[in-house]
N, C-alpha and C positions, 0 to 999 in steps of 0.2 A: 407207627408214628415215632419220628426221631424229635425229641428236644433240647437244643442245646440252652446250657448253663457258661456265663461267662466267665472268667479268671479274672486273679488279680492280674499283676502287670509283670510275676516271673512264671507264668504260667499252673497257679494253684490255684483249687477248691474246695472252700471251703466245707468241712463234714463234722455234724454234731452226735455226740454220743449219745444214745439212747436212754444212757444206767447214769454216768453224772452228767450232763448236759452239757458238757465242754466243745468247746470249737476247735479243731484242727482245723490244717489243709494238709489238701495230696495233692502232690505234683503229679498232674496229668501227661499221659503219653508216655513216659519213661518210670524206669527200674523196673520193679517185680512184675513178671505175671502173674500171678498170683492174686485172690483178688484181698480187698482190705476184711480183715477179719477181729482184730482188736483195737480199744482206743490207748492212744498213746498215754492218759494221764491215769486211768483206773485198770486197764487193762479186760474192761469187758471184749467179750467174743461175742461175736455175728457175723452175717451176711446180709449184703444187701439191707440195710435200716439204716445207713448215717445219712441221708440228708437232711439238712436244715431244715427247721420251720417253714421260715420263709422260701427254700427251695420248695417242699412238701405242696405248699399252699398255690405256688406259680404253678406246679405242674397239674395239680387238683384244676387248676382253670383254665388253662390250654387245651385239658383235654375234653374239661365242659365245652368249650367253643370247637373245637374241631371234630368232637365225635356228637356230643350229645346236642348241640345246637344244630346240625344239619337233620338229627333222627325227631328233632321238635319242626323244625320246619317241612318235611314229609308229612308228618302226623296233623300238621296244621291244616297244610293242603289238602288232605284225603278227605279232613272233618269238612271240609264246605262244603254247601251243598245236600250235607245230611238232615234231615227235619225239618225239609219244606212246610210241614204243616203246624203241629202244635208245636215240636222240639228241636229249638236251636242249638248246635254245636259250635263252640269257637274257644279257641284256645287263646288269651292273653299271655302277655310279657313274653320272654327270652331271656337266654345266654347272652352277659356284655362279654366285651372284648375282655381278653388275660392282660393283666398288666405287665408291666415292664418285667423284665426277667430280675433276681436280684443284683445289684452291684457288688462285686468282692473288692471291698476299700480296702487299698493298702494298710496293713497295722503294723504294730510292733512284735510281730512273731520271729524267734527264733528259728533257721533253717537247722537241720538234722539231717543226718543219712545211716540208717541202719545198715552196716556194713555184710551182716549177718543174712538177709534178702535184699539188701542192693535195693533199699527205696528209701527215698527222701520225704520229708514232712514240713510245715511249719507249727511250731507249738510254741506254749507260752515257757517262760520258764518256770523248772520242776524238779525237786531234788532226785525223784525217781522217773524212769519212762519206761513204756511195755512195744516192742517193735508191733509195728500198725501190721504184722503179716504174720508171724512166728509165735508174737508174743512174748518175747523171749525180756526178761526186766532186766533194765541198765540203769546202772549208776550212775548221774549225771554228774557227782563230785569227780566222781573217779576218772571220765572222761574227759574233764577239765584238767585233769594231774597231769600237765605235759608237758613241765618244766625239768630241765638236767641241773641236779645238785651236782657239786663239787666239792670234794672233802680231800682235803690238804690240811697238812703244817704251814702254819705263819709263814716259817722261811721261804717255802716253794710259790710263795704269793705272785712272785712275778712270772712264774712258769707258768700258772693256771691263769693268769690274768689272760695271758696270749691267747691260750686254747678258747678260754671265754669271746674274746674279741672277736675267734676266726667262725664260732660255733653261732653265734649273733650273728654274720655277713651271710652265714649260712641258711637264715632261719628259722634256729632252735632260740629256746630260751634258758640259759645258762641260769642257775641260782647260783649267788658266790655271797656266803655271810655279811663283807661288808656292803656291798649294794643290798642286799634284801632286806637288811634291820637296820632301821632306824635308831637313834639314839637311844638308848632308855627302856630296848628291848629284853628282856630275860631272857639267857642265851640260850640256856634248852627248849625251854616253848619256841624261840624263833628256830631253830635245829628241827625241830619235832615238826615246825608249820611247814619249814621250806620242804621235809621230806616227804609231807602230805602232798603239797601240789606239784610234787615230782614224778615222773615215770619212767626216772633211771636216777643212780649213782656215779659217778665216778669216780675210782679212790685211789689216787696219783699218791702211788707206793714209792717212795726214794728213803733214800737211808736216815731222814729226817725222821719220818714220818715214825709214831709208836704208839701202840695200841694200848693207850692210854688218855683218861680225861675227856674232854671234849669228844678228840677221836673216837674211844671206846664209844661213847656214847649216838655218835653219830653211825655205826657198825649196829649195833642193837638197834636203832631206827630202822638202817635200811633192810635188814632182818624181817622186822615185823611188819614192812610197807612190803616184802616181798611175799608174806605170806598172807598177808591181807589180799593185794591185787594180781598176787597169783604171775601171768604173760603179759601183766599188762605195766609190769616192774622191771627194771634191768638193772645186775649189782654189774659194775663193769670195773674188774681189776686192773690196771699198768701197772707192771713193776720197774721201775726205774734205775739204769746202772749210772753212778754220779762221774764226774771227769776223773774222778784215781779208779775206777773200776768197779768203787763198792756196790753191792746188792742192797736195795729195798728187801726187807722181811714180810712176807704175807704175813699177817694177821689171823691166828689159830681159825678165828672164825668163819674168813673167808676162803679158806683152804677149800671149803666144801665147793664152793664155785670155782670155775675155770677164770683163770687171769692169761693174761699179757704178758710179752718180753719187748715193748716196741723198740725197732733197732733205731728210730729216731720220733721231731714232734710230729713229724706228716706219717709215719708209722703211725704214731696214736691216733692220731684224729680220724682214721681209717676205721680203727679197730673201736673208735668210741661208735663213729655214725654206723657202724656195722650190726653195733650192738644193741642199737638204741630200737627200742617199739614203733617211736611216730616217725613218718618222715621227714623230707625237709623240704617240699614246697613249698606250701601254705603248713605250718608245722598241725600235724594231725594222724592221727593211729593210721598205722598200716593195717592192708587189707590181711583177713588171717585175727588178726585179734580180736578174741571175743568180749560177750559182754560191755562194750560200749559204744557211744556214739559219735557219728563224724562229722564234720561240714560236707555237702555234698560239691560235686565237679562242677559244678554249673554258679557261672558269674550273676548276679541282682542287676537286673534291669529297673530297679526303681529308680538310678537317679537321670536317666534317660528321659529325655520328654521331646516330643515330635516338634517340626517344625509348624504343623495344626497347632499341637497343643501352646507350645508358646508366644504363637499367633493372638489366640482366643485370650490368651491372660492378657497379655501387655496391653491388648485394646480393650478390655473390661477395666482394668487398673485405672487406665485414660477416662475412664466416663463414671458410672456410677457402682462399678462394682456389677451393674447385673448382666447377664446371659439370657436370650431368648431362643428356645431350641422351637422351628417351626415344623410340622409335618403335614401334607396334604397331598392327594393325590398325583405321584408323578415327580413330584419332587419335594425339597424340605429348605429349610434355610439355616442358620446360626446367625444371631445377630450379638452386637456387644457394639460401643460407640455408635449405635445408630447407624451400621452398615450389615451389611449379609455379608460373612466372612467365607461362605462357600464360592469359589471362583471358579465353578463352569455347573453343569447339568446332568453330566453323564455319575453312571451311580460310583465308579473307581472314586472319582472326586469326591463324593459326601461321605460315600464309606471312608478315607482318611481323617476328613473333619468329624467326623461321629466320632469316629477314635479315637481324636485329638482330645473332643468334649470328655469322653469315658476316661482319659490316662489322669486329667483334671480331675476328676470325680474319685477315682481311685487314691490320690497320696490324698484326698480330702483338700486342693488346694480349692475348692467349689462345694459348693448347696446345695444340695435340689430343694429349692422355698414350697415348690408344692406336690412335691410328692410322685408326680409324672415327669417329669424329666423336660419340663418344658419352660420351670422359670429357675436358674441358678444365681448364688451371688458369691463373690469372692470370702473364702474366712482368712482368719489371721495367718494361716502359715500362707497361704495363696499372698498374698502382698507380699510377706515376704521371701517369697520366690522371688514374686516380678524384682525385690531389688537384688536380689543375687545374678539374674536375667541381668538387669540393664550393668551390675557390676562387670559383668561377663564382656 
């Protein structure tokens, strides 16, 4: 006996941990094969035991109706008949029908991709997470660190400025002191914050430049962010020859790392994106990097809505707010304004409009008033769809 479970509307479902009771979703059909083995927020380990409650309890009743409800109807039949004389047998009640299967309402989950087995989730936000296959626990800060500082001398301001401009058109997201702090910032805390939510360096070496002060100080950051996040850090040296020839000096410190000689700026900006961890699509860790997490390849279809679905809103909006879903042998209806909005008979056609009703149901622009899917009313965010709809 097969039973299918619905999704939301980028194709996940939802799965409840046994050990804290948290809700994830898996994205069905793609990444790992592998099957799910740990929850993403406690990190318990199992097989087969995440589904929901309410998944638990639809499938407990399907299978009442489809197995045990036909072995009560035999057994019923067999009993007539028996105890013509003193002893009658007769079996009362039955198996009702299973109810609707659950809805996966769009929420506010977070997408993720465990780079480490190549499977995607939705979770809430969590300063730690455990990959849903490996198990493997990720630093959710640290995964977020995927801004490039910039550490310069005053003077070479307008050098770095460019790089910033070209590294922005690209993508990335540049930290450069005076955009990141605010007035009234304390300049090593702001130093110390910028290098936390960084996952590179860059230390544009020109004969300005002296490992001293500030500077020093921003070299002992990127030091300790290096040994903190390990691969998931890049100190990335230029050394820079100025218009008479002179040499940038490396910095005792960073002798240990390999630097640059770029022979010009499109030299550097080569050897910066060469260097760097994330890439520069959608800016996000490259494959290969452990310990953290990524947005996965796949675009949100939530703000998508069918030409059904925003059929059924605008003529609900028009009248009183409510939906009437009808079902009856052979065929079904949708009404709203006091029309049946299904326009033909054949089942291709209702299966769009059911769709339409379910995409509705799903971002919660709809109700279900009673619980069966048969009387809906618009909520607040539903209106205001219809007026982004009719802005449209």
């Amino acid at each position: 006996m097969e039973i299918s479970l619905p999704t939301d509307s980028d194709g996940f479902l939802s799965r409840e941990c046994p050990s804290c009771g948290s809700i994830f979703r898996e994205l069905i059909g793609e990444g790992s094969s592998e099957p799910l083995s740990h929850c993403p927020y406690c990190g318990f380990e199992g097989v087969d035991c995440w589904h929901t409650k309410q998944q638990v309890e639809y499938i407990e009743a399907v299978a009442m109706s489809a197995i045990v409800a036909p072995e009560l109807e035999k057994l019923s039949k067999s009993l007539k008949g028996i105890g013509k004389g003193f002893i009658k047998f007769e079996l009362r009640g039955g198996v009702s029908n299973p109810p609707p299967p659950p809805m996966e309402v769009d929420a506010p989950f977070q997408i993720v991709r465990f780079p480490c087995c190549n499977e995607t989730v939705k979770v809430t936000g969590q300063p730690k997470l455990f990959c849903v296959i490996c198990g493997e626990e990720v630093d959710m800060d640290k995964s977020a660190a995927k801004k490039v500082f910039l550490s310069h001398k005053g003077v070479d301001k307008s050098l770095v400025r460019d790089f910033k401009a070209t590294l922005e058109l690209l993508g990335y997201q540049p930290w450069l002191d005076e955009d990141a702090m605010p007035a009234g910032t304390t300049l090593e805390r702001g130093l110390l914050q910028g290098m936390k939510e960084s996952c590179a360096v860059v230390f544009f070496i020109t004969p300005s430049f002296k490992d001293e002060g500030f500077l020093n100080t921003e070299i002992d950051y990127a030091i300790a962010e290096k040994r903190d996040k390990a691969d998931r850090f890049a100190i990335i040296t230029l050394q820079f020859r100025d218009e008479n020839g002179a040499m940038g000096t490396i910095p005792e410190l960073l002798t240990r790392y390999v630097w640059k000689k770029p022979t010009s700026q499109l030299d550097a900006l080569r050897e910066i994106i060469r260097a760097l961890p994330v890439s520069a699509e959608a800016v996000d860790w490259r494959d290969g990097i452990t310990g953290v997490a990524k947005l996965p390849p796949v675009k949100s279809k939530t703000a998508d809505l069918s030409p059904e679905a925003k059929a059924i809103l605008l003529a609900a909006a028009e009248s009183d707010g409510r939906i009437l879903h009808s079902r009856w042998m052979g065929g079904q209806a949708i009404q709203a304004g006091g029309k049946n909005l299904i326009d033909g008979d054949d089942h291709k056609t209702a299966a769009r409009w059911t769709g339409g009703l379910e995409d509705l149901q799903r971002r919660r622009f709809i109700i279900d008033r009673g619980h069966k899917r048969e009387v809906f009313e618009l909520t607040r965010e539903g209106y205001e769809a219809v007026e982004v709809l009719k802005g449209e």
